[in-house]
N, C-alpha and C positions, 0 to 999 in steps of 0.2 A: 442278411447280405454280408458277405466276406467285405473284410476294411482292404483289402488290393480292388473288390471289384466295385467296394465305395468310391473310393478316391477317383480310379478311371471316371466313373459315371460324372463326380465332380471336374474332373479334366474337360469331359466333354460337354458340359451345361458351360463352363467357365469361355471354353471356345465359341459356344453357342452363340453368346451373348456380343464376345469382341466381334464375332464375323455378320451376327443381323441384326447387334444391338437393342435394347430393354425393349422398346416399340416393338418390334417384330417378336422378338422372343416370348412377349407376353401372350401375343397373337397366338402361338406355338401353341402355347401351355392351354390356352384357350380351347385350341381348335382338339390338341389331345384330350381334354375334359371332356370333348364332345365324341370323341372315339373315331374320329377321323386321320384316323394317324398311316403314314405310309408302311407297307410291309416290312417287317424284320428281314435285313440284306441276309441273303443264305450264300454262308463265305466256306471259301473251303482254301487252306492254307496249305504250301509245299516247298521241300528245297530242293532245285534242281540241280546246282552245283553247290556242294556242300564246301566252305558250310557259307559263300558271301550269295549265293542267288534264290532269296527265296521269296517267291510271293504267297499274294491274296488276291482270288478270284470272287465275285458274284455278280447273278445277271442283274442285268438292268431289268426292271418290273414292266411287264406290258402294258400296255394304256394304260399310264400313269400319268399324275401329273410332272412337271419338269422337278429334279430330283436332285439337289446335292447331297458329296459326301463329304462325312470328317470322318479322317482313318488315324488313327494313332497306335502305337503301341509303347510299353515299357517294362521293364523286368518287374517279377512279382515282388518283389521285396524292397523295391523304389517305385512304390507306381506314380510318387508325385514329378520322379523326370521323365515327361514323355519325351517322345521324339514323333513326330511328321511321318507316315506311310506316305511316299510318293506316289501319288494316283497316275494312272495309265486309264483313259477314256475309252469306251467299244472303239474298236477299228483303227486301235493308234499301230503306229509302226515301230514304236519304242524298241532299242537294242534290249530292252528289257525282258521283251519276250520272244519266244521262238515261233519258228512259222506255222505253228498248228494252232496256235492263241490266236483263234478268231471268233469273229461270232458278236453277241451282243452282250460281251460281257466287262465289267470294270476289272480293273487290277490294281494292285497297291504291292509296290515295291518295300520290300524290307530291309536296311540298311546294316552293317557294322554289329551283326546279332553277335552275341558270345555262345562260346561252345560248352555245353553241361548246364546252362541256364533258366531257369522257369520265368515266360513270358506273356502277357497278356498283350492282346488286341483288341481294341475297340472299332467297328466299323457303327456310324450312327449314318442312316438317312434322313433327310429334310427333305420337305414340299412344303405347300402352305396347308397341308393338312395336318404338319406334326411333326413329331420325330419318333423313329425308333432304332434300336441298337442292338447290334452282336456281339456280347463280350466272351473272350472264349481265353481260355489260356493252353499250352502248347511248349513242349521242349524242341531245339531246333534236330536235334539227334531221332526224333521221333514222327517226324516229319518229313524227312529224306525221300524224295519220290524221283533220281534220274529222268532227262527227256530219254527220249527210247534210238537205239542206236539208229546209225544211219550208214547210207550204202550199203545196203546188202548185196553183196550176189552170188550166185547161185549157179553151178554150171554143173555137168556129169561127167566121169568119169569112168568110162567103159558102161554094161550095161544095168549094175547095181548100185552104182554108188555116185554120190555125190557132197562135191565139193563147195562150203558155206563160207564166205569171209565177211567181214562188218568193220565198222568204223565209229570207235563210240561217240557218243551224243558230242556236241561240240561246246552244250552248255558247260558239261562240266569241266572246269578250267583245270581243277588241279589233281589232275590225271595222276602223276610222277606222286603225289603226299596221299592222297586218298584215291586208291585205285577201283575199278569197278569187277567184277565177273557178270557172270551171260547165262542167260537160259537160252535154250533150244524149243521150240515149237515148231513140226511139221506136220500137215496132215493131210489124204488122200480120201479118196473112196474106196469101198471094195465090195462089186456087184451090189452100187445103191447104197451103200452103209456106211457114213462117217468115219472114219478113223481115226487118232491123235496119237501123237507122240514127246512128251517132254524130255530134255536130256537137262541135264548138267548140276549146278550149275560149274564154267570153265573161265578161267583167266584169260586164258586165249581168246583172239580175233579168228576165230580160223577153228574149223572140227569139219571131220568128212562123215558123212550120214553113209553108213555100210547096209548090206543086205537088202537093198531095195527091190520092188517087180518093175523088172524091165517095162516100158510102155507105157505106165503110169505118170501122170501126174501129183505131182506133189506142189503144197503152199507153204513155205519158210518162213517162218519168221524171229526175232531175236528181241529181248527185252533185259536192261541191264539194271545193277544192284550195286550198293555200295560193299566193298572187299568184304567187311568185317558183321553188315548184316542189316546195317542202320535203316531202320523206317520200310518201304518196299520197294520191289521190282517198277521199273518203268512200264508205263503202255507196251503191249506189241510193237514193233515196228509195221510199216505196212507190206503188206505179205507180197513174196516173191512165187511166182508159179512157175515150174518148168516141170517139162516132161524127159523122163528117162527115155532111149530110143531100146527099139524092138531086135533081137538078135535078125 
């Protein structure tokens, strides 16, 4: 075992202990000998406005027993000063997350990360059947995932073309220092047959889709990146449908 991902492991026994106390804890250790241990949290880490908004997501376990967590994380190269992951509970409302974070999932806010930095996180679960933990490490550069733009819409212009405008994500705050570009997704049918089309990517809020079949329906949609490349594209947005009219 790597001495970064000793020491977490020792952060998080050391928490163990202040937050259930030797009693309990031994109980822990006990109930883990027995192989009764709760599932490994399956965490998946992102930053949606680069570089202060990035969480940690995983579900809560199905008929489970009741289940806390310790989230921490710390730079690789200090792993003995942790800092506190802010938990966010299934179904909180926290400004934390956006309106698509639903569901039955936890979240752990990430605080004051540095830029160019190698970082671990620890997510441990507890029940009284054990503990187990996700230690994972991660650049915040590498991890960039925009939420996916918003307000699309869609309207036509004469009988081929149409005209696309959007409104980036709102998460990302700092639009003016780190800017985003846009991909293009539309797609139709043609006699039964799927069709797609990628464009871009564009700086612009705004691109007209040329040479269309009159009549046709078409589904829009737009998804954004950080300027320079960082981590990946956002989800789709959710598709817009409109039909070209008939001469």
């Amino acid at each position: 075992m790597a001495d970064s991902a000793r020491s977490s492991l020792f952060v998080t026994v050391t928490l163990l202990s202040c937050l259930l106390g030797s009693n309990a804890l031994n109980l822990l250790k006990a109930n883990a000998a027995s192989g009764n241990l709760p599932s490994t949290p399956t965490v998946r880490c992102w930053c949606a406005g680069y570089p202060n908004q990035t969480l940690c997501s995983w579900p809560e376990p199905p008929q489970s027993p009741p289940t806390q967590y310790i989230a921490t994380y710390s730079e690789r190269h200090r792993p003995l000063v942790t800092k506190q992951c802010h938990l966010i509970p299934p179904g909180s409302s926290s400004s934390a997350l956006n309106s698509s974070s639903s569901g039955q999932l936890w979240h752990c806010h990430l605080e004051d990360l540095k830029l160019l930095t190698d970082y671990i996180i620890n997510i441990t679960a507890v029940n009284p059947g054990g503990s187990s933990s996700h230690l994972a490490s991660f650049m915040l550069e590498d991890i960039v995932k925009p939420d996916p733009p918003v307000d699309v819409r869609v309207s036509p212009h004469g009988f081929r073309k149409l005209s696309v405008e959007w409104s980036p994500p709102p998460t990302w705050s700092n639009l003016d220092i780190f800017p985003l570009k846009y991909q293009i997704r539309y797609q139709w049918e043609n006699r039964g047959t799927p069709q797609s089309v990628h464009l871009g990517p564009f700086e612009s809020t705004r691109i007209d889709l040329r040479g269309l079949t009159p009549g046709t329906s078409y589904l829009v949609q737009v998804c954004a990146m950080e300027l320079l490349g960082l981590g990946e594209c956002s989800n789709w947005s959710s598709p817009v449908q409109t039909t070209l009219p008939k001469p």
